[in-house]
C-alpha positions as CSV (number, residue, x, y, z in Angstrom):
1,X,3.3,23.9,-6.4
2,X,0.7,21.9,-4.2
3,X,2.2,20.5,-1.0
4,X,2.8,16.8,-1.9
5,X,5.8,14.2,-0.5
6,X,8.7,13.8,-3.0
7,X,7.4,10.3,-4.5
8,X,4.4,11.8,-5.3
9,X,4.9,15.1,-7.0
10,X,6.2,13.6,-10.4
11,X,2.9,11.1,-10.2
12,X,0.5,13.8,-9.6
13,X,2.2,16.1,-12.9
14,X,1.7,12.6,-14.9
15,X,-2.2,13.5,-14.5
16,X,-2.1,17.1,-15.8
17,X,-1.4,18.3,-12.1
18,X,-5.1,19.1,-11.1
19,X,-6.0,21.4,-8.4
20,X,-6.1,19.3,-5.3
21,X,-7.9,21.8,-3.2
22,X,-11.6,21.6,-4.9
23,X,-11.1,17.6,-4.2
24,X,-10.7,17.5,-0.5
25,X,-12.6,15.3,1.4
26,X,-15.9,16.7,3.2
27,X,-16.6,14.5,6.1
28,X,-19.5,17.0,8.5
29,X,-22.3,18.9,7.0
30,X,-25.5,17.8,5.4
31,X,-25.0,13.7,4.1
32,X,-25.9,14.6,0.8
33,X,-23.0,17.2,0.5
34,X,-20.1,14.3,2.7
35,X,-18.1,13.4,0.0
36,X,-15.1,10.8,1.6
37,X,-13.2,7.3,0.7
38,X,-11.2,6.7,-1.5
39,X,-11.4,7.2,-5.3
40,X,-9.8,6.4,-8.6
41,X,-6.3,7.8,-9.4
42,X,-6.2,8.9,-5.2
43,X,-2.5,9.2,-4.3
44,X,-2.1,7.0,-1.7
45,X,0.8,4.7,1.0
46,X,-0.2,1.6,2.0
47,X,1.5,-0.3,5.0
48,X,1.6,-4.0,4.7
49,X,2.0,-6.5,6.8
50,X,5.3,-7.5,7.7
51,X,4.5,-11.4,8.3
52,X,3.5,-11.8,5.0
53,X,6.7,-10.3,3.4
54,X,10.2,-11.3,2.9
55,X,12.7,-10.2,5.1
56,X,14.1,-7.6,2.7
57,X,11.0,-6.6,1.3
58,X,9.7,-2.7,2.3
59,X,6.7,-2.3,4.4
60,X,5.0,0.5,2.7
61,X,4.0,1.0,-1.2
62,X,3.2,4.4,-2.5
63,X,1.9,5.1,-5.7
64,X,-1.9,6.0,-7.1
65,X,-5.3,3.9,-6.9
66,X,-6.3,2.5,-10.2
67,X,-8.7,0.3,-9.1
68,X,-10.0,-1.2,-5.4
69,X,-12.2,-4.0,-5.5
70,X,-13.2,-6.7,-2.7
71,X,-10.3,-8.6,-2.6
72,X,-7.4,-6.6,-4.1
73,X,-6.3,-2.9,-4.3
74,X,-4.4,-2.1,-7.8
75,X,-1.4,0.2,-8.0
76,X,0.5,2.1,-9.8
77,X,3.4,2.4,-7.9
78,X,6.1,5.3,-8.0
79,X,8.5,3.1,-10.2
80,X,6.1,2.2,-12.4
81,X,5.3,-1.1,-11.3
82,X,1.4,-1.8,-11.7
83,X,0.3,-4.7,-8.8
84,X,-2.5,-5.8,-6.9
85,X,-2.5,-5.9,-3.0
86,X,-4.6,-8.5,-1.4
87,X,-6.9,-6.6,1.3
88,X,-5.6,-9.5,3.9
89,X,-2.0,-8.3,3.9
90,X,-2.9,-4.6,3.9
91,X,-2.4,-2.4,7.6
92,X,-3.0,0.7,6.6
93,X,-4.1,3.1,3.7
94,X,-3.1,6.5,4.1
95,X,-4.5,9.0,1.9
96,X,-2.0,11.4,0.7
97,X,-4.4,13.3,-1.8
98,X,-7.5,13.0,-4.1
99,X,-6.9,13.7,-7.6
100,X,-10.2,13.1,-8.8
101,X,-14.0,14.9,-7.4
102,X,-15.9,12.3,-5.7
103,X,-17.3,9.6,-7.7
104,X,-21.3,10.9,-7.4
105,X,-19.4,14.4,-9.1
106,X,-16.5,12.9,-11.3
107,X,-18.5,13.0,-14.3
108,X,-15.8,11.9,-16.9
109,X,-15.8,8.7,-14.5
110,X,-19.6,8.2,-14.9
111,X,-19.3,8.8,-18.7
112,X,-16.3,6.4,-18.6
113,X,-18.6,3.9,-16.9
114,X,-21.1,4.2,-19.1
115,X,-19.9,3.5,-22.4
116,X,-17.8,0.7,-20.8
117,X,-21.8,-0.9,-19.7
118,X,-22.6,-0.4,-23.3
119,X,-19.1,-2.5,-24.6
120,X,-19.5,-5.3,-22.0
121,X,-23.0,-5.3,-23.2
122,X,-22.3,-5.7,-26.5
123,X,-19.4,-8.1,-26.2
124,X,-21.9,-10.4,-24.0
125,X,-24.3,-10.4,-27.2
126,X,-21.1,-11.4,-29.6
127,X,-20.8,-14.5,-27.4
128,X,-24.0,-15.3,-26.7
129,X,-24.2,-15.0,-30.6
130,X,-21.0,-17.1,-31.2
131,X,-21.7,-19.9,-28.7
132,X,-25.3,-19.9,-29.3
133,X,-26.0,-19.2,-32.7
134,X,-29.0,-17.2,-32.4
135,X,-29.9,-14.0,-30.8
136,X,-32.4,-14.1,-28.0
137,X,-31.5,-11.8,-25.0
138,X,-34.5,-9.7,-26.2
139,X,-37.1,-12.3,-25.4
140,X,-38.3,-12.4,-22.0
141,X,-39.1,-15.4,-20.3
């Protein structure tokens, strides 16, 4: 079994238990082989600020990345719970492993990404279609 803490061993079988060593960070070497950050379904814990807690409230969350955007960090945390952390209350992030290659490699992450461009795409032409009546986003100008 690959060397994980306790809280995240039953998380990282969830995901088909991939093989962690191919997804290591590479951090020296040529810049176009540096694959680093964090990445979608990452097992992380993240310390949060104690000020912005209540008194009873635990310091760190553990769980894995779903999603990190500019404001917020979303979680799926090791009793299920899915939240967002504001990136103002957040300390640290601590990398516990990747789960996932790097995002210029993960290609079931670009093909994901890809047909979700082609929904939003279409679902803006069902508005605009709705609200507008009439089809013009091919017309330039």
């Amino acid at each position: 079994m690959t060397d994980l803490p306790d809280w995240a061993k039953s998380m990282w079988e969830e995901i088909g238990s991939p093989e962690l060593k191919d997804l290591k960070s590479v951090h020296n070497g040529d810049l176009m082989e540096r694959r680093h950050g964090l990445r979608r379904d990452d097992l992380v814990e993240i310390q949060l600020d104690a000020r912005a807690l209540l008194d009873e409230d635990e310091t760190w969350v553990r769980g894995r990345l779903l999603s990190s955007g500019k404001t917020s960090i979303e979680l799926l945390t090791t009793t299920g719970d899915h939240i967002y952390l504001a990136r103002d209350v957040i300390v640290r992030v601590v990398l516990v492993a990747h789960t996932r290659p790097a995002y210029i490699d993960d290609r079931e992450l670009l093909e994901f990404e890809r047909e979700d461009q082609k929904r939003r795409s279409s679902l803006h032409e069902k508005v605009e279609n709705k609200t507008k009546g009439s089809n013009d986003s091919h017309l330039w100008g």
